[in-house]
C-alpha positions in Angstrom: -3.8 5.3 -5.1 -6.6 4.1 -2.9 -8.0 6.1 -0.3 -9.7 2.9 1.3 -7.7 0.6 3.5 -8.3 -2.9 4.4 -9.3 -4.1 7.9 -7.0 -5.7 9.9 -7.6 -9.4 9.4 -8.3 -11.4 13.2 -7.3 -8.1 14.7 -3.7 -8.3 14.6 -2.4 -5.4 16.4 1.2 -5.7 14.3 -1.0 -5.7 11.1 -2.6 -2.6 12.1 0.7 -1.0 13.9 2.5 -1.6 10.4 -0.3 0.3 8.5 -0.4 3.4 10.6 3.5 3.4 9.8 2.5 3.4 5.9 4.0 6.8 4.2 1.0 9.1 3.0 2.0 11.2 0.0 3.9 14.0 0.7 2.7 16.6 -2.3 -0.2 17.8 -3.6 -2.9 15.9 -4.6 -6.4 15.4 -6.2 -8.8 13.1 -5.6 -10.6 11.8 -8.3 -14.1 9.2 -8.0 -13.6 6.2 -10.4 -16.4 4.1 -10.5 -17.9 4.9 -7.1 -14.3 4.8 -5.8 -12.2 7.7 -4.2 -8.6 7.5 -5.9 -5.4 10.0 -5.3 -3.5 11.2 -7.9 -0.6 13.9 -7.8 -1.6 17.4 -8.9 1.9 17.4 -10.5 0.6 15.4 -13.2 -1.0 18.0 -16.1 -4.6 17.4 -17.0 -3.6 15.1 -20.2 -1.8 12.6 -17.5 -4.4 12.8 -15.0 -6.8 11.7 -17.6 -4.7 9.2 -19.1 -4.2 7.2 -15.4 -8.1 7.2 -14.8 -8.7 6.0 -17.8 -6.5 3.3 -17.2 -8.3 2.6 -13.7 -11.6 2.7 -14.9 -10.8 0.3 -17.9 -9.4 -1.7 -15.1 -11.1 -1.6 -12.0 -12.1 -5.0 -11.9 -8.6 -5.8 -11.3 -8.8 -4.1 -8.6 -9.1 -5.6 -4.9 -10.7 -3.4 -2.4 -10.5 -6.2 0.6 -9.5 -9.8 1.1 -13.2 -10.5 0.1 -13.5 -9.3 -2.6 -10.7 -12.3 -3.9 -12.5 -15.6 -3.1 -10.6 -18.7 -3.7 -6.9 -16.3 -2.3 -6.2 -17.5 1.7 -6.2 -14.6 3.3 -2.9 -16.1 5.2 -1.2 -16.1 1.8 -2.1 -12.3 1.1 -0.7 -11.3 5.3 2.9 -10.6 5.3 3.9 -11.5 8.9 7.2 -11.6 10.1 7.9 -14.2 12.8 10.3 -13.1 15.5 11.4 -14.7 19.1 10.3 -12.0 22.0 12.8 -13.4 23.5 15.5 -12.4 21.4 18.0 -9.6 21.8 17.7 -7.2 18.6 21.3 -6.5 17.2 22.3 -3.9 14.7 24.0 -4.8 12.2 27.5 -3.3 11.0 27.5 -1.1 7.8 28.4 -2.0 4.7 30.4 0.4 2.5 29.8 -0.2 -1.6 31.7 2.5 -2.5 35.7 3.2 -0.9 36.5 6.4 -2.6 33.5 8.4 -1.4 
């Protein structure tokens, strides 16, 4: 996982409200440098794992995007998942929906 995170592009408050909301890991971990980089990694994992997964990351870590640019030719409205909704609208919840009778 990646310990950096990306600025909020034009200052979007709901950008930046959605990214505090993000859910941090809950166990134990390690952080391990990759390439000048600060990666997490759960201490769950035994040493063999752990050093399987950075290898993988540092084979890999030009596939790897750090910020917006660091993909040139990618518009950064394509990569900004924004959701639009009506102020002015009335929020309703919706019913349930049961899958499974017998429980």
């Amino acid at each position: 996982m990646v310990t950096e995170r990306p600025p909020s592009i034009n200052g979007d408050a709901r950008a930046e409200s959605a990214r505090e909301g993000r859910p941090e890991p809950t166990g134990d971990i390690v952080e391990r440098q990759i390439g000048g980089r600060t990666f997490k990694l759960d201490r769950s994992l035994d040493q063999a794992e752990q050093d399987k997964v950075v290898g993988v990351i540092a084979r890999h870590l030009d596939a790897f995007a750090w910020s917006a640019s660091n993909m040139p030719g990618i518009n950064p409205d394509f990569l900004c998942h924004r959701l639009t909704m009506d102020p002015k609208v009335r929020l309703v919840r919706q019913r349930r929906r049961k899958f499974n009778e017998e429980r």
